[in-house]
C-alpha beads as a LAMMPS data file, in Angstrom:
LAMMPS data file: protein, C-alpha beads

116 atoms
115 bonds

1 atom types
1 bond types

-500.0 500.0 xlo xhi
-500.0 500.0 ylo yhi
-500.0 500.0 zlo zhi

Masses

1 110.0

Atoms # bond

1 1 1 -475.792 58.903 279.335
2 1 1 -473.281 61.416 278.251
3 1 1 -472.237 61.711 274.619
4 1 1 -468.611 60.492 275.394
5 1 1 -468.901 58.691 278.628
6 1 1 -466.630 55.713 278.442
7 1 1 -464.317 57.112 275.410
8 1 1 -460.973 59.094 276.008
9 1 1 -462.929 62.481 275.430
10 1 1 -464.584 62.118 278.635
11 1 1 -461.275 61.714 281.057
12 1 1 -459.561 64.377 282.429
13 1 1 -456.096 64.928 280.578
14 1 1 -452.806 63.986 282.749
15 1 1 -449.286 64.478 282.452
16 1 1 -447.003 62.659 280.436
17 1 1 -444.622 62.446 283.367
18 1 1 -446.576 61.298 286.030
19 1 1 -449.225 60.196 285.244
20 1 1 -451.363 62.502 287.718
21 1 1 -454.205 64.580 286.545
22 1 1 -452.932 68.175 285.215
23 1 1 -455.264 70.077 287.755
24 1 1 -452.679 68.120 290.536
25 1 1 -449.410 67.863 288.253
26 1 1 -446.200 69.288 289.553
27 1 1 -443.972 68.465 287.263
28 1 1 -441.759 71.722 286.160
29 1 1 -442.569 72.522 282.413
30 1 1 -440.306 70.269 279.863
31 1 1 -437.449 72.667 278.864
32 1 1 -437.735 73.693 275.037
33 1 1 -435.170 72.321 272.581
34 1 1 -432.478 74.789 271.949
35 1 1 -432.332 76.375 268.563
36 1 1 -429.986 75.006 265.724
37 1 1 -428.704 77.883 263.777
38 1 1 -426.910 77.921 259.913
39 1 1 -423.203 77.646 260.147
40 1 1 -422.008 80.809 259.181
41 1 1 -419.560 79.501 256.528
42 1 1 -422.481 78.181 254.646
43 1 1 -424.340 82.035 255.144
44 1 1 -423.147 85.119 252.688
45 1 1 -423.618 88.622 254.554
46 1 1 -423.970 91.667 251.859
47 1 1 -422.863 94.529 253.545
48 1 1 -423.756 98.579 252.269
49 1 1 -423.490 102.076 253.864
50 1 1 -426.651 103.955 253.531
51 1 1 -426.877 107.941 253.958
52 1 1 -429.532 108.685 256.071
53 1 1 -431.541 111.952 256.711
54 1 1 -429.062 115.021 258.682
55 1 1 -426.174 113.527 256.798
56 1 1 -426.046 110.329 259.025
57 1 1 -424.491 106.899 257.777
58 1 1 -425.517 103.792 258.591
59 1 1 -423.592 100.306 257.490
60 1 1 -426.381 97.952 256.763
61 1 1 -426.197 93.815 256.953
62 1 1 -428.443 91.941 254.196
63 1 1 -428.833 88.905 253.246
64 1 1 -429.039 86.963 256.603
65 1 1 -431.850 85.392 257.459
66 1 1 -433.613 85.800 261.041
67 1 1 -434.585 82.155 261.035
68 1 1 -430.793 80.718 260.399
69 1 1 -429.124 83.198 262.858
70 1 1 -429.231 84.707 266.180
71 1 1 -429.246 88.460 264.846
72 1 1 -429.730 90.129 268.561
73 1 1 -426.319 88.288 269.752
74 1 1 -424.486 89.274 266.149
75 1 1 -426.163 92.855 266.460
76 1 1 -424.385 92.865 270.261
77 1 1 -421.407 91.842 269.484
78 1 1 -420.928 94.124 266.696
79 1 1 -421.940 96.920 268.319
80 1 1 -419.478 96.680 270.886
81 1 1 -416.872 95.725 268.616
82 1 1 -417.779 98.663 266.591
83 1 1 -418.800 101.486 270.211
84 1 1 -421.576 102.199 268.089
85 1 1 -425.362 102.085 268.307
86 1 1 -427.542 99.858 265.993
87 1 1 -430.488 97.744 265.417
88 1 1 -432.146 95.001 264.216
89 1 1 -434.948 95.748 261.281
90 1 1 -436.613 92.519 259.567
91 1 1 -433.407 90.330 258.416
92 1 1 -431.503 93.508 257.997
93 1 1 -428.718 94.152 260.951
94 1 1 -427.885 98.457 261.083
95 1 1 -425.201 99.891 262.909
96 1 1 -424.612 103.223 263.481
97 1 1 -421.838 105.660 261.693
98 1 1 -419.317 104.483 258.740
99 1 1 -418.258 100.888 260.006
100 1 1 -417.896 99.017 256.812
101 1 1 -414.402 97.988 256.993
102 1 1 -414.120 97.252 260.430
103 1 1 -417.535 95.397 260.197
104 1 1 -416.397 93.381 257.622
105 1 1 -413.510 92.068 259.558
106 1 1 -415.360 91.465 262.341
107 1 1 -417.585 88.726 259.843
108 1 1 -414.640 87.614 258.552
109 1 1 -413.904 86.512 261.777
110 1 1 -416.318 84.703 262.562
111 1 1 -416.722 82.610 259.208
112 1 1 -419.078 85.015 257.465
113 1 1 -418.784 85.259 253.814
114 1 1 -419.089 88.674 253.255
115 1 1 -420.107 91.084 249.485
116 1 1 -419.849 94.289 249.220

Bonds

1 1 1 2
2 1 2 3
3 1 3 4
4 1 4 5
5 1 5 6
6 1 6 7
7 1 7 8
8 1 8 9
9 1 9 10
10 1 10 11
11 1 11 12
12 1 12 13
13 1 13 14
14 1 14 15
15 1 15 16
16 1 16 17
17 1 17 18
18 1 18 19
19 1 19 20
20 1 20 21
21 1 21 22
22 1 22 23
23 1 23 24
24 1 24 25
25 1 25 26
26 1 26 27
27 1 27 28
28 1 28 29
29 1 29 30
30 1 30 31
31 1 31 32
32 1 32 33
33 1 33 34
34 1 34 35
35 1 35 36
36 1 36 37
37 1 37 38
38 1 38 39
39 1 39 40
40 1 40 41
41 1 41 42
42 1 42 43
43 1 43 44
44 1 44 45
45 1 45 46
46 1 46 47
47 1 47 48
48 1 48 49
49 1 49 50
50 1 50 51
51 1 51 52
52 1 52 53
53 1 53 54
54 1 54 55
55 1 55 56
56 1 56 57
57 1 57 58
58 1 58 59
59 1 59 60
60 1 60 61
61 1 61 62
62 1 62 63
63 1 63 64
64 1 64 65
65 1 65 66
66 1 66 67
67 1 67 68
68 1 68 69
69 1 69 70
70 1 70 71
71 1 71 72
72 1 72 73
73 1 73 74
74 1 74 75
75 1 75 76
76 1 76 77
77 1 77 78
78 1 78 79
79 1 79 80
80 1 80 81
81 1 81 82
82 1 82 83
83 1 83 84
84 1 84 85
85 1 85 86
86 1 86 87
87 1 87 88
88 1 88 89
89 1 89 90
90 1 90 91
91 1 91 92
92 1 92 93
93 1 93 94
94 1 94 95
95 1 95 96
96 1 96 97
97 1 97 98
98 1 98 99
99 1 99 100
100 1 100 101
101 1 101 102
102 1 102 103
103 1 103 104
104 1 104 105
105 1 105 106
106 1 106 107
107 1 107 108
108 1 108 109
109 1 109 110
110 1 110 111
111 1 111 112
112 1 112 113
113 1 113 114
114 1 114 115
115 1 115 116
């Protein structure tokens, strides 16, 4: 005699759905949940221009957090808003070239609060 024979150790596992065995399952996979993101009203973006090396600038977004915010689709809109280049470091949002003002409006507008 087996070890588990008889116990629920010792069946195959099936699907939730129906039933079948998951070796013969067809079922398409369960769709994930989408993601629920802060509402930016509640978020505070700290904006700063940064010289970098060969006398480049660079307007940097702190303070908003990777897990509370889609940063690719803010980076993408920005960045077209804006012509400009950029990416996405940590929490920490960069575009391209001396932006700030225009930047800031453009977080403004979408409920942003926005420092510096």
């Amino acid at each position: 005699m087996r070890l588990f024979a008889g116990t629920p150790w010792d069946r195959p596992p099936t699907c939730e759905r129906c039933g079948k065995v998951l070796a013969e399952c067809r079922c398409p996979p369960a769709p994930s949940p989408p993601r629920e993101y802060l509402a930016p009203q509640k978020q505070t973006a700290r904006l700063a221009l940064e010289k970098r090396g060969g006398g480049r600038f660079v307007t940097v977004i702190h303070g908003l957090s990777a897990a509370d915010n889609d940063l690719a689709a803010l980076l993408a809109k920005l960045k077209a808003e804006q012509g400009a280049g950029g990416t996405v470091k940590d929490d920490t949002i960069e575009i391209q070239g001396k932006h700030l003002e225009r930047v800031r409006e453009a977080l403004l507008a979408i409920g942003y609060k926005v420092k510096g």
